[in-house]
Residue frames relative to the residue before (quaternion, step in Angstrom):
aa qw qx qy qz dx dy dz
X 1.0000 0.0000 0.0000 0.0000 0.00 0.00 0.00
X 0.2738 -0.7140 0.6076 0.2146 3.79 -0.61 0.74
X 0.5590 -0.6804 0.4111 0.2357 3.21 -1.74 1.14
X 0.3466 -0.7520 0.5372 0.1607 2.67 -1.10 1.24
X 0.1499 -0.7632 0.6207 0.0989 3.93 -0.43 0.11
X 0.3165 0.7827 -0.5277 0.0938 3.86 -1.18 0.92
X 0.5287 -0.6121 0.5501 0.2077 3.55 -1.22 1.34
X 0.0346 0.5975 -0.7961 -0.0894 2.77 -1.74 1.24
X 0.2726 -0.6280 0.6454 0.3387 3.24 -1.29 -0.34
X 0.3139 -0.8612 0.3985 0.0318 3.47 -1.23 1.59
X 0.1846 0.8193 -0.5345 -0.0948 3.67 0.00 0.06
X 0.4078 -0.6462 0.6448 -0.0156 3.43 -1.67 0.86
X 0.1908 0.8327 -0.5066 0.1163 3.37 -0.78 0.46
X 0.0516 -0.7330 0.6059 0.3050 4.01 -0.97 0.09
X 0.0572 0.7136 -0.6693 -0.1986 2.94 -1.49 -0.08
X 0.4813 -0.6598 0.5331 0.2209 3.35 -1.56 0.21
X 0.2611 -0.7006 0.5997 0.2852 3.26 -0.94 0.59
X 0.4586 -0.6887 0.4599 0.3223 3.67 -1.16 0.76
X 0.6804 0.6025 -0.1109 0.4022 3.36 1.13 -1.10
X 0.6355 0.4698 -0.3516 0.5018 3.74 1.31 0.14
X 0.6837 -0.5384 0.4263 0.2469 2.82 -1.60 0.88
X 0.6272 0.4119 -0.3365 0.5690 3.67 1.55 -0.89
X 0.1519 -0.8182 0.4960 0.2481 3.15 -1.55 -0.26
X 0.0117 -0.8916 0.3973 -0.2169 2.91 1.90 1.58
X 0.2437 -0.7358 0.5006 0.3855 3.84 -0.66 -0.17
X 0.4747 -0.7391 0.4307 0.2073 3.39 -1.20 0.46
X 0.3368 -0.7360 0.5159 0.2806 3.58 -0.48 0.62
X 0.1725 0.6840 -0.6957 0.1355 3.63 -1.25 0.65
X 0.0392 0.7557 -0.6296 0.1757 2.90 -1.46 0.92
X 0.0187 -0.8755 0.4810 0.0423 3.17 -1.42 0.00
X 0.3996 -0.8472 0.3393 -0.0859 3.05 -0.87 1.25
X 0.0025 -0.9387 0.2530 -0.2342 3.76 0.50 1.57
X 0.4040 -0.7954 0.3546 0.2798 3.42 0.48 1.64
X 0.6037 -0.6511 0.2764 0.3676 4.07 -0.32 0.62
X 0.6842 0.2744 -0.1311 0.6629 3.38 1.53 -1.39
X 0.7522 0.4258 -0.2912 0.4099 3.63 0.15 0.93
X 0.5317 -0.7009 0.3867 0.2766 3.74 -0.79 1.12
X 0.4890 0.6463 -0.4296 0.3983 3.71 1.40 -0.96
X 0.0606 -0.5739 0.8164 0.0216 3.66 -1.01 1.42
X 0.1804 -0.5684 0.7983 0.0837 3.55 -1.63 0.54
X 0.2407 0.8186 -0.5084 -0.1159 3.21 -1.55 0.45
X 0.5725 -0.5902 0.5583 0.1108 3.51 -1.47 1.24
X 0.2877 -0.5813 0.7544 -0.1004 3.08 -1.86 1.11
X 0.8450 0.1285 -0.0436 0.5172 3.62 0.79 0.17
X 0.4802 -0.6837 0.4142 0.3611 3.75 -0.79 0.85
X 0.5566 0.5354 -0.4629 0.4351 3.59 1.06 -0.43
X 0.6149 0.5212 -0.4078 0.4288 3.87 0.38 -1.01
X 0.6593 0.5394 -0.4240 0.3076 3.90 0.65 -0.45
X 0.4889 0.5927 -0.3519 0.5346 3.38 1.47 -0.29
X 0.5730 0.5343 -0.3793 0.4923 3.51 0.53 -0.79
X 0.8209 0.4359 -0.1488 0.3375 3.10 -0.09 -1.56
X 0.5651 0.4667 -0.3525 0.5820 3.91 1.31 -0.27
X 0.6785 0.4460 -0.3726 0.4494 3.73 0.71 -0.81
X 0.8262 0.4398 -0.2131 0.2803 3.51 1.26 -0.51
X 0.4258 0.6442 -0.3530 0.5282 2.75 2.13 -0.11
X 0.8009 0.3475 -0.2239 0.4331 3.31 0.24 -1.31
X 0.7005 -0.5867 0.3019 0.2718 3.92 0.84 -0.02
X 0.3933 0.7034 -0.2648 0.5296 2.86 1.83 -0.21
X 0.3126 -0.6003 0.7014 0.2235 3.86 -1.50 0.81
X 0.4422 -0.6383 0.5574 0.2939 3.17 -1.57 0.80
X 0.7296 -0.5539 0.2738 0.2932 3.41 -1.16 1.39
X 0.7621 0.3482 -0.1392 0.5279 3.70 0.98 -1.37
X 0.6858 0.5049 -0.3837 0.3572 3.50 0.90 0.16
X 0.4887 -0.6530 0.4274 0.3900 3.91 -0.57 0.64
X 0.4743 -0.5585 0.5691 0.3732 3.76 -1.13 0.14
X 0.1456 -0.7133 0.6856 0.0023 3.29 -1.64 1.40
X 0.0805 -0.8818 0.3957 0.2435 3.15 -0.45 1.09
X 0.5309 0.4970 -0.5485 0.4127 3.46 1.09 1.17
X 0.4945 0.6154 -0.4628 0.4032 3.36 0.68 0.84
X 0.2684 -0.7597 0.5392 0.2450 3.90 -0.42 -0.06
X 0.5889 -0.7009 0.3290 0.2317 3.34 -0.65 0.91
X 0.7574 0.0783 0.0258 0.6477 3.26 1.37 -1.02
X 0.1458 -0.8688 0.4705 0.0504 3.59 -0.16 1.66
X 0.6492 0.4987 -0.2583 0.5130 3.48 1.32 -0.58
X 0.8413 -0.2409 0.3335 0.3508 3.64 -1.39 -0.60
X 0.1808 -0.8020 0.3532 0.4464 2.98 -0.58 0.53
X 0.5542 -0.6176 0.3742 0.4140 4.15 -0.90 -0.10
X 0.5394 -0.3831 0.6623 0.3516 3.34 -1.77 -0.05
X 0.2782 -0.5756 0.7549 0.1468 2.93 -1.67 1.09
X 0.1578 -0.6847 0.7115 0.0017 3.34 -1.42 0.86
């Protein structure tokens, strides 16, 4: 398979929730193929893996193949 190679644009953020008893900050973020409007977003650095393996079409390495799932649910990307 030749290498494929694609731009996202990342963003990171905390926020707080007023309403909890903690006053930890939350992570959020979000995660957006360069040539394409589709923002996804994540609540956790693990979920950003997901979300590259699904953008770009790709199964995530530790997960088995389902074959009622589709491989690539979103747009497809620009190669860069």
């Amino acid at each position: 398979m030749p290498n494929q190679r694609f731009t996202f644009i990342l963003r990171v953020w905390l926020e707080t929730d007023a309403g909890a008893k903690s006053a930890e900050p939350i992570l959020r973020g979000s995660l957006q193929p360069i040539n394409s409007p589709l923002i996804s977003y994540f609540s956790s650095l693990q979920e950003i893996s997901e979300l590259v393996h699904k953008l770009g079409g790709w199964r995530a390495a530790n997960r088995p193949p389902n074959e009622s799932e589709p491989l690539q649910e979103s747009q497809p990307l620009q190669q860069t």
